[in-house]
Structures are given as structure tokens and as C-alpha cells.
Backbone as a printed PyTorch tensor [residue, N CA C, xyz], in Angstrom:
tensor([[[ -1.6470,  16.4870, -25.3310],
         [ -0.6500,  16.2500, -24.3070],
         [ -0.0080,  14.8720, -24.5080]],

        [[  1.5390,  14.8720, -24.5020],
         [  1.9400,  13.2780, -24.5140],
         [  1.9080,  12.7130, -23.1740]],

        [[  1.3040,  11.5530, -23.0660],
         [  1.6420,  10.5580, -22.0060],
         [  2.5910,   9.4360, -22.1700]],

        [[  3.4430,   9.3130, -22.9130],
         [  4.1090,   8.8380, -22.9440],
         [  4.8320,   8.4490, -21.7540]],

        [[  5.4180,   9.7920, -21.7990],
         [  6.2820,   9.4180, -19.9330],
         [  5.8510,   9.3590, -18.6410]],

        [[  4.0180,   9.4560, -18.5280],
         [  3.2220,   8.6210, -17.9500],
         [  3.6240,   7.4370, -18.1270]],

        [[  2.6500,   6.7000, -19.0240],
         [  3.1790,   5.4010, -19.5100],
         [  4.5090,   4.6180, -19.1890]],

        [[  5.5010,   5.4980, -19.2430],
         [  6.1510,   4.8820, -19.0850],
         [  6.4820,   4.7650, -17.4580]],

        [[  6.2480,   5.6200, -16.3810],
         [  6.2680,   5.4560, -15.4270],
         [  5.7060,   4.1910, -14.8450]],

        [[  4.4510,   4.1440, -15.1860],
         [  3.2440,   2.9430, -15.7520],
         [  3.6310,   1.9240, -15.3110]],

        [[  4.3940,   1.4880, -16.8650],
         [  5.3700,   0.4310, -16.5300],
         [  6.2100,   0.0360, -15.7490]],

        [[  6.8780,   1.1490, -15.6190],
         [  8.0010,   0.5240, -14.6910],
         [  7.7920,   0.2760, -12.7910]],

        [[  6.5350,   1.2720, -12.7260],
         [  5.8460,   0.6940, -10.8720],
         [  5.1240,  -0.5460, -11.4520]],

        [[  4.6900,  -1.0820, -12.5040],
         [  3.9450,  -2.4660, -12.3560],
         [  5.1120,  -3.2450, -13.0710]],

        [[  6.2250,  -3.0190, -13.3190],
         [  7.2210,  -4.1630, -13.5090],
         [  8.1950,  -4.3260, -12.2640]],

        [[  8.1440,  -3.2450, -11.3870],
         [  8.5300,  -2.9580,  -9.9230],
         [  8.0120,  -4.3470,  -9.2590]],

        [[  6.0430,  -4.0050,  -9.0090],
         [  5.7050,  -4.8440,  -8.5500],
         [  5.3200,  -6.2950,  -9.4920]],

        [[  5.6430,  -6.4750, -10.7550],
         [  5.7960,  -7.9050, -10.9990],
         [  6.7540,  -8.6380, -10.1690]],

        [[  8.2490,  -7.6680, -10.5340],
         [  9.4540,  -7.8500,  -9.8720],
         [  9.0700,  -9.5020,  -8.6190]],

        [[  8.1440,  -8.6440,  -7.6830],
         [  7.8020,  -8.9150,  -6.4020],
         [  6.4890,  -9.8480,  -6.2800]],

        [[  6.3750, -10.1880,  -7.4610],
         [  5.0620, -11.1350,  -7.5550],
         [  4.0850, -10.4890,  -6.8990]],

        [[  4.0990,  -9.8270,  -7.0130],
         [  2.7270,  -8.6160,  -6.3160],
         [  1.3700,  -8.8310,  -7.5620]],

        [[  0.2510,  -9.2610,  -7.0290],
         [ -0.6060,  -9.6070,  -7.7290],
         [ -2.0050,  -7.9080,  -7.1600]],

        [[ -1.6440,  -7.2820,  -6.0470],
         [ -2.6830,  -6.7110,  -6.0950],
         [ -2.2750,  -5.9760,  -5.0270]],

        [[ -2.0060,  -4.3600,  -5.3630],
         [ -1.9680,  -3.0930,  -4.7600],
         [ -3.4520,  -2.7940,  -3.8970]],

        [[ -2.7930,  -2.0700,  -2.4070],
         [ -3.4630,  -2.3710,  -1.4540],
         [ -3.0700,  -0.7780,  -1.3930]],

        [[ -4.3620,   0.5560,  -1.4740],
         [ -3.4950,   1.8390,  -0.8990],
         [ -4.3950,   2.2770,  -0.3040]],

        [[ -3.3710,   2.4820,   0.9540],
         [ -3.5750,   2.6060,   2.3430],
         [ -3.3110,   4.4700,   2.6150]],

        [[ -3.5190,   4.9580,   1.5480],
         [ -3.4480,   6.8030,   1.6970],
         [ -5.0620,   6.9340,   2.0260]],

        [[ -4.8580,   8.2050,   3.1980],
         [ -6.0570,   8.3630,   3.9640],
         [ -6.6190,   9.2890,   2.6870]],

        [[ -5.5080,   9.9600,   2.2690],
         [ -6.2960,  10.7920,   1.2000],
         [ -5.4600,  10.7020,  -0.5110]],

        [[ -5.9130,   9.9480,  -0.9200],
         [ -5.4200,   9.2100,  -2.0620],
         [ -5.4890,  10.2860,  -3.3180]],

        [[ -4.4130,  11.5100,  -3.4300],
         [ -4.4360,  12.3010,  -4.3760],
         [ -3.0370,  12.3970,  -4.3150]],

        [[ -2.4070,  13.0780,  -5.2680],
         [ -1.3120,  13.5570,  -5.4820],
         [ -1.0850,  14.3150,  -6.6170]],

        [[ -0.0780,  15.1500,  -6.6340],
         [  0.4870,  16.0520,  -7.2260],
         [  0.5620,  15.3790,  -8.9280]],

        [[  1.3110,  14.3950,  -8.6460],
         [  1.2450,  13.5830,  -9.7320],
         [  0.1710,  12.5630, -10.3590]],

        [[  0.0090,  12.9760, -11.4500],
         [ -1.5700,  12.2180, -11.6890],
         [ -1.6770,  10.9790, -11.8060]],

        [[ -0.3130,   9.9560, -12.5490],
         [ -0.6970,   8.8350, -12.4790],
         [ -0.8520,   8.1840, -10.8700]],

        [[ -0.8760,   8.7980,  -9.6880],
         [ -0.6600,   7.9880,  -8.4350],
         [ -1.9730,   8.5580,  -7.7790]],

        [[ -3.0030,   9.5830,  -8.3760],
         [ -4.4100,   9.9240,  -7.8640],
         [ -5.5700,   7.9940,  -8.4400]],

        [[ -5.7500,   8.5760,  -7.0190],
         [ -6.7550,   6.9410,  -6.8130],
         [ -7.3970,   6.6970,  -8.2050]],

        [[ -8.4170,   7.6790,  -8.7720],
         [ -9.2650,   7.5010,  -9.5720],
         [ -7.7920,   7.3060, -10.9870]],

        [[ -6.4950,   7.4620, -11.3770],
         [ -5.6600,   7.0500, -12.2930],
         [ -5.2010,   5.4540, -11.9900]],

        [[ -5.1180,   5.4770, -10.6580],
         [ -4.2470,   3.8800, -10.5010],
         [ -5.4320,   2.8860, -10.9210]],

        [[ -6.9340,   3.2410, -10.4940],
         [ -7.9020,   2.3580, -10.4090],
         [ -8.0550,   1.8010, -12.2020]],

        [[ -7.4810,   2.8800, -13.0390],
         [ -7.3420,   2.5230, -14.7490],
         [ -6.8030,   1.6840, -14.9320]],

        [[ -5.2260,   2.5080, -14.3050],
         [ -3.8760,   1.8720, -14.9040],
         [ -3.4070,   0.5580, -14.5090]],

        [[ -3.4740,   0.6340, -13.1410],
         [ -2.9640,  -0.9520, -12.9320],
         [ -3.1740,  -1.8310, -12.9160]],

        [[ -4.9320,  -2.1640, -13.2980],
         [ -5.4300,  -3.3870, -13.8870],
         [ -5.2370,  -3.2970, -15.2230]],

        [[ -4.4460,  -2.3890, -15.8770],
         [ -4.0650,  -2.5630, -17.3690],
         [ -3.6140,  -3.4380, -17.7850]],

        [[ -2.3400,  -3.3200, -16.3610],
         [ -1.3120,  -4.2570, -16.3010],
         [ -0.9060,  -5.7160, -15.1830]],

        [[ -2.2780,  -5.6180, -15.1500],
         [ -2.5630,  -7.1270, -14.7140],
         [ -2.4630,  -7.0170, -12.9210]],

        [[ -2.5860,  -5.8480, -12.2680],
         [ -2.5610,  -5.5650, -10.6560],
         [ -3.5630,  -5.0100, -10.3160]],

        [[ -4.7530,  -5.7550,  -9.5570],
         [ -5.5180,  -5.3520,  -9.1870],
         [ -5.8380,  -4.0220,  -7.7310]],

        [[ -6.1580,  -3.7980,  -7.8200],
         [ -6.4430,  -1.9640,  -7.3340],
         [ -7.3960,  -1.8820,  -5.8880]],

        [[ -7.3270,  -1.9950,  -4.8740],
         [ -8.1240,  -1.8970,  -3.6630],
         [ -7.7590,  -0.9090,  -3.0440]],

        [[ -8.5290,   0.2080,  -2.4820],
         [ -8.2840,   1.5870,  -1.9660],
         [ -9.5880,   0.9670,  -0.4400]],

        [[ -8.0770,   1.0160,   0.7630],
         [ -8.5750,   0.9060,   2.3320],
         [ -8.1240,   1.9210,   2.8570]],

        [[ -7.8380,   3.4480,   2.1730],
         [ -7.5290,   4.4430,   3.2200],
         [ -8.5780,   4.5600,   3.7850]],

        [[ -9.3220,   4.8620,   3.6010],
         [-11.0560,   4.8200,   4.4020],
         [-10.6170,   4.3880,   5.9510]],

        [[-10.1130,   2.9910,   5.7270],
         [-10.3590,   1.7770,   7.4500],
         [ -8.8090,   2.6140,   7.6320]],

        [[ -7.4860,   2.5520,   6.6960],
         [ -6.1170,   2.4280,   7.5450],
         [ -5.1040,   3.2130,   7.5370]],

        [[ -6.0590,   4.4450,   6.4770],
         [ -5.0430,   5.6760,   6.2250],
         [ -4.5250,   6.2140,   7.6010]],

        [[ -3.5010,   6.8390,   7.5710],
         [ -2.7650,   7.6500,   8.6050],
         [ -4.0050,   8.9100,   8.8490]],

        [[ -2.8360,   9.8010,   9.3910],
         [ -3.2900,  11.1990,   9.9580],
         [ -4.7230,  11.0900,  10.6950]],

        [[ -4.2660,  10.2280,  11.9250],
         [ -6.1760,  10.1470,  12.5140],
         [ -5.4890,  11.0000,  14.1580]],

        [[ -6.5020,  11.5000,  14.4680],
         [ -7.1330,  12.4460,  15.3730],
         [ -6.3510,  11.4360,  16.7080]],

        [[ -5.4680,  12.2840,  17.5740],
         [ -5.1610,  11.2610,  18.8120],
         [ -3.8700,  10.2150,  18.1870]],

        [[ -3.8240,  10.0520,  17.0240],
         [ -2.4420,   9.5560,  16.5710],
         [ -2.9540,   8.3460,  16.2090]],

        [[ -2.0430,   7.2840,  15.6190],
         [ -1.9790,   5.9580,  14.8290],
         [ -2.3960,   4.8300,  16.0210]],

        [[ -1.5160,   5.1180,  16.5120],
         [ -1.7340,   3.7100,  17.7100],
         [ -2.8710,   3.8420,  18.5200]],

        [[ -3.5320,   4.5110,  18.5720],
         [ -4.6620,   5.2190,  19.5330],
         [ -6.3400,   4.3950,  18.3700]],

        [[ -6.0530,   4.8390,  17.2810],
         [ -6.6010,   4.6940,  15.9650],
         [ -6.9760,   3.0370,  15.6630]],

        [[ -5.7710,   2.2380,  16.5530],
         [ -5.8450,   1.2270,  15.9820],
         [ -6.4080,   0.1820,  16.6860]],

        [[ -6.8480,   0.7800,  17.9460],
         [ -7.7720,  -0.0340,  18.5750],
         [ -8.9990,   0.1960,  18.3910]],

        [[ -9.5630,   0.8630,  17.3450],
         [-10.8510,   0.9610,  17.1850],
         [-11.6860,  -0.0950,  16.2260]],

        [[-12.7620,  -0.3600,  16.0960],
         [-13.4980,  -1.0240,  15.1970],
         [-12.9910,  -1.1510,  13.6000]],

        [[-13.0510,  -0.0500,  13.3040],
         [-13.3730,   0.4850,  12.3710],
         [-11.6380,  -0.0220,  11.5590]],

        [[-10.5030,   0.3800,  12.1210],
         [ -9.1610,  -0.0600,  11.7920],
         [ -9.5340,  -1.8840,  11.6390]],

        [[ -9.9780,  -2.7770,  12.7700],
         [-10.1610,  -3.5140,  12.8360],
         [-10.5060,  -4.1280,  11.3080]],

        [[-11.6740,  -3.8200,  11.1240],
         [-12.6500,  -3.8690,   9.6980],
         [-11.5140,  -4.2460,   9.0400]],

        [[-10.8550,  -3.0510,   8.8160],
         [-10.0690,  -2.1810,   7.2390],
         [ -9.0230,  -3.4540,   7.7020]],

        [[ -7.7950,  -3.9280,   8.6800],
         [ -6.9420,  -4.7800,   8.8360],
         [ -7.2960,  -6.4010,   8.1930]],

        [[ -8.6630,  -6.3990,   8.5620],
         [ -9.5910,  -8.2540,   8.5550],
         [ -9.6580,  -8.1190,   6.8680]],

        [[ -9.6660,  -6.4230,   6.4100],
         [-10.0680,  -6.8820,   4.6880],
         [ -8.8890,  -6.6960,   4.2170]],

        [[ -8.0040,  -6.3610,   4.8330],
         [ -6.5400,  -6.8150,   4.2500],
         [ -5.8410,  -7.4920,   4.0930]],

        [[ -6.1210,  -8.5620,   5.1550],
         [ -5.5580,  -9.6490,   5.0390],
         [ -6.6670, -10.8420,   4.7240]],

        [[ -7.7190, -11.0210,   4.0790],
         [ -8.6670, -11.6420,   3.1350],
         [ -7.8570, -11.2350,   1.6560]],

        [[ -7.6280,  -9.8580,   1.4520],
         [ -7.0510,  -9.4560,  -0.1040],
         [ -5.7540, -10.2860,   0.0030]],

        [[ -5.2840, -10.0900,   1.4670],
         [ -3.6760, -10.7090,   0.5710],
         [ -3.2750, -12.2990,   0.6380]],

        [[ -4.7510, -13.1420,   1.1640],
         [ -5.0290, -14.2500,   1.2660],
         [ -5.5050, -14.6660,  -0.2020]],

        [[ -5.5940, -14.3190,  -0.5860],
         [ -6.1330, -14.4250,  -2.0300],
         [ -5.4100, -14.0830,  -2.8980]],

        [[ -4.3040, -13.0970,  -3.0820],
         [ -3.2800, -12.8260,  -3.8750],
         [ -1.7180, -12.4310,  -3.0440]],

        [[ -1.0310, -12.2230,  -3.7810],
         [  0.0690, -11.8520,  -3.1530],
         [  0.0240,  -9.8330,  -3.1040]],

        [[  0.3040,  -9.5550,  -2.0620],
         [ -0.6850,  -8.1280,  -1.8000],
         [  0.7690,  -7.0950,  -1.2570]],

        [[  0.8170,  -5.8070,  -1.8550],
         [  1.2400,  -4.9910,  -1.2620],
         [  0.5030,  -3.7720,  -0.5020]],

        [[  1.2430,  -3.1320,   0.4470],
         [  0.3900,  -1.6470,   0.5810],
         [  1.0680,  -0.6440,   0.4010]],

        [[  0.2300,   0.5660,  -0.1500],
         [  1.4640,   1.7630,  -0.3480],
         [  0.7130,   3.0610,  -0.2720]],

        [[  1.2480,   4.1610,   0.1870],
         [  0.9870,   5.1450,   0.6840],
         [  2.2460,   6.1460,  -0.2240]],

        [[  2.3610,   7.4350,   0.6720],
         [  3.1010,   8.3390,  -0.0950],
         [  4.0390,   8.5760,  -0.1860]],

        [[  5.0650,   8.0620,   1.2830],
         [  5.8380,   8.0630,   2.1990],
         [  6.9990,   6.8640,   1.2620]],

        [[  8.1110,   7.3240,   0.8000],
         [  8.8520,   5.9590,   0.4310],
         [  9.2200,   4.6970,   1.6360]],

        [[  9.7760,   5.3720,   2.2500],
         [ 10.0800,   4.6080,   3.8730],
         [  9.1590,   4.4440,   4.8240]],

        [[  8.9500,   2.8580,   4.8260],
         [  7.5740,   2.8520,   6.0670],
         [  8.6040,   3.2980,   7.6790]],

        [[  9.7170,   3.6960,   7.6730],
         [ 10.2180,   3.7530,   8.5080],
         [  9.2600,   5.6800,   9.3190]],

        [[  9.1050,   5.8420,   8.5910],
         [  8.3740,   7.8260,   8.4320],
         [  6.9730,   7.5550,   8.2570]],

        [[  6.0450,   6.0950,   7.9360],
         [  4.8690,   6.3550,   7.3170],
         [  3.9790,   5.6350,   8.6060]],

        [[  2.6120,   5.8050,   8.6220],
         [  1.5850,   4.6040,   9.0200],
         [  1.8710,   3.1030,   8.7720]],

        [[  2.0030,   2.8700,   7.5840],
         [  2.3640,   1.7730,   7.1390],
         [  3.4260,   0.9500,   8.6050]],

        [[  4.3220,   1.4600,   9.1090],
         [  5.2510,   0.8240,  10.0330],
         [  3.9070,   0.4970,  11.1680]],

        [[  3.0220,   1.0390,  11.0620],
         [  2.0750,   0.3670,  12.7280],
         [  1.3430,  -0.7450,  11.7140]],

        [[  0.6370,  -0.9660,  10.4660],
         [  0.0590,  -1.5860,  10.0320],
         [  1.4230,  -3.0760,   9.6580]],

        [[  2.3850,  -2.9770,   9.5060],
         [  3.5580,  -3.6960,   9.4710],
         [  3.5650,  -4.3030,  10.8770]],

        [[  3.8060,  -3.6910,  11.6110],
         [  3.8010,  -4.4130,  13.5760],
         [  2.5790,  -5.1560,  13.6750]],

        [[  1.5540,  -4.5910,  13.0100],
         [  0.2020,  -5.4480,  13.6690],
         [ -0.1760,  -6.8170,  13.1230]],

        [[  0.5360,  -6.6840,  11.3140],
         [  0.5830,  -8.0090,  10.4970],
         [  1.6250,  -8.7430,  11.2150]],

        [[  2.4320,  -8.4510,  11.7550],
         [  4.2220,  -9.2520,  12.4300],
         [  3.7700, -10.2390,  13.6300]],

        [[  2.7870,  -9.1950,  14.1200],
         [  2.2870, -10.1670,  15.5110],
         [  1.1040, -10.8490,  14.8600]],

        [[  1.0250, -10.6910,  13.9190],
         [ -0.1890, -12.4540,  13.4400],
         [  0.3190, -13.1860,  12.7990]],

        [[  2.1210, -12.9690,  12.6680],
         [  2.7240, -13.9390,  11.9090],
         [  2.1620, -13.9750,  10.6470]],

        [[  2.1590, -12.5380,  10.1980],
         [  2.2140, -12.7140,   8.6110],
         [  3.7130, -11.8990,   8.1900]],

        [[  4.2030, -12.3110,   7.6250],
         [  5.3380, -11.9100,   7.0380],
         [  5.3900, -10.6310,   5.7360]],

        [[  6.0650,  -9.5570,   6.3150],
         [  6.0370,  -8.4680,   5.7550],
         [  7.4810,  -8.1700,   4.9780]],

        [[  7.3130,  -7.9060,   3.6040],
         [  8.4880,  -7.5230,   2.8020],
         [  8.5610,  -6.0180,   2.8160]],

        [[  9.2430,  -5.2190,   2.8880],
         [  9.0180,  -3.9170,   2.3380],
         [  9.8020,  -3.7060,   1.1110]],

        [[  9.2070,  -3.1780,  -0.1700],
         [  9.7730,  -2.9140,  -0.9760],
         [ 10.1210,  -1.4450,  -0.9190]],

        [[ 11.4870,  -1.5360,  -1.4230],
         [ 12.0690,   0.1540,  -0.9770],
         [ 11.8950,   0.8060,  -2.6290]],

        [[ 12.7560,  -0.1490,  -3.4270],
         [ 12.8430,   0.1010,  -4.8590],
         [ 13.2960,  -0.6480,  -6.0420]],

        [[ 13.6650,  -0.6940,  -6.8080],
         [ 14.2170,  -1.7360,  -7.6440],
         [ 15.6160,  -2.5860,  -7.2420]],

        [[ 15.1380,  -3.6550,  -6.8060],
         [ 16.4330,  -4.8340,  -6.1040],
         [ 16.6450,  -4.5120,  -5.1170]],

        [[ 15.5330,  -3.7460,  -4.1530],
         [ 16.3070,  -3.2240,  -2.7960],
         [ 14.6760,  -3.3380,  -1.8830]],

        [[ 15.1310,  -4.5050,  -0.9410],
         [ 13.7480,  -4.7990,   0.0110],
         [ 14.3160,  -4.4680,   1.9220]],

        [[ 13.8630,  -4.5950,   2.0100],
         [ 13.7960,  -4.6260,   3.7780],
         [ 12.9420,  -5.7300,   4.5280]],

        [[ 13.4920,  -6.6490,   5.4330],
         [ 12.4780,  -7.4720,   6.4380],
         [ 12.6000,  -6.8620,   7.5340]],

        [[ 12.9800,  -5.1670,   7.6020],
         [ 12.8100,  -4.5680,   9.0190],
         [ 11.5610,  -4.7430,  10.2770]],

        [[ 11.9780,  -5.3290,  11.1380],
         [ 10.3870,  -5.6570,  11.9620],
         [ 10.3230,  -4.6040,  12.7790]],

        [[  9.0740,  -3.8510,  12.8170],
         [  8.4600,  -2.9660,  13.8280],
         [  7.7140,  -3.6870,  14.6980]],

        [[  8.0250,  -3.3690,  15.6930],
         [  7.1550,  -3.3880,  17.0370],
         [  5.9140,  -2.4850,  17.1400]],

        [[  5.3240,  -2.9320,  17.8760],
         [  3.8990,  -1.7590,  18.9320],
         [  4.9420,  -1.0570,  20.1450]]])
């Protein structure tokens, strides 16, 4: 099989996030598989320390699709946890999060965005190549 045009996909999401000085992918999918293989957890955990982006999987604490809805979800312990080790990772590097959803405007990601806003951490969203958003969500 060629992987080539793997590979080359490869490249171009970790020259995406060089782009962005992104030192270390943060994915926040409750269930970290996909259709496409380079974006299944156990492929990114290879590939993107290939290329110099380190790999942390918190769907566990901050994935979506929870029982009673997101905001309900996020007063629990357990979100708590998964939020405190997210922002230790991105204290230490420059950190994105990403899920499946291109637009955090449709994803989880927009409540985990509101909850970093009110601790005064500053949230970029990257949409795609040369194209960001400082859209602020509320609670």
C-alpha cells in the first residue's frame, strides 16, 4: 500500500501547526477514531512526535457527547481533573486542542474555550491555513 499521501497529509497538519507554534496537540475526542487512519489516536500517537508535536489524548476527562449534555458535564470532578491537566500541558508548551468537528462553533471544544476565557487564558482557534478566529464564547 502507498502512504505516501498519508505522509503527505502528515506534513502538512504538522506544518499547519508549526505555522502556529503549536508545540503539543491536545485531543479532546471522547472517542478518538476515525474513518481516516492517520487521525485514529493510536496513528497520531506515531506520527506527530515524528514531527516534533507532542501527542496527549484527554478525551477520557473532556470529550463531548456526555449524558445530560456539556455544561451539565462540566461541573463535575472529573472535567475538573481533565481542564487542571490542560492547562499544566499548555503551561509548558504552546498547546492546541482538537476534536472532529472543524468549527468549535458546532463542537465541545466552544464550552472548553469559555471555561479557558474566564481564567484569562487566551484562546486562538485555528480554522485552517492563514485563517484563525479570537471568537469568545461565553457559559
Amino acid at each position: 500500500m502507498d502512504n505516501r499521501p498519508q505522509q503527505q497529509v502528515n506534513r502538512s497538519i504538522a506544518s499547519l501547526l508549526r505555522e502556529h507554534e503549536i508545540k503539543t496537540l491536545v485531543d479532546v475526542r471522547r472517542f478518538p477514531t476515525s474513518k481516516i487512519e492517520h487521525f485514529k489516536k493510536e496513528e497520531m500517537e506515531k506520527w506527530l512526535p515524528e514531527h516534533g508535536i507532542e501527542y496527549f489524548f484527554l478525551g477520557n476527562e473532556l470529550g463531548g457527547y456526555r449524558r445530560g449534555g456539556y455544561q451539565a458535564y462540566m461541573k463535575t470532578e472529573q472535567f475538573r481533573e481533565g481542564i487542571e491537566k490542560l492547562i499544566e500541558i499548555s503551561e509548558q508548551n504552546r498547546a492546541c486542542i482538537m476534536c472532529m468537528e472543524p468549527n468549535p462553533k458546532y463542537c465541545h471544544r466552544r464550552f472548553i474555550s469559555a471555561y479557558l476565557e474566564g481564567k484569562d487564558i487566551e484562546v486562538v482557534h485555528i480554522l485552517k491555513r492563514g485563517q484563525v478566529s479570537l471568537l469568545k464564547f461565553t457559559n
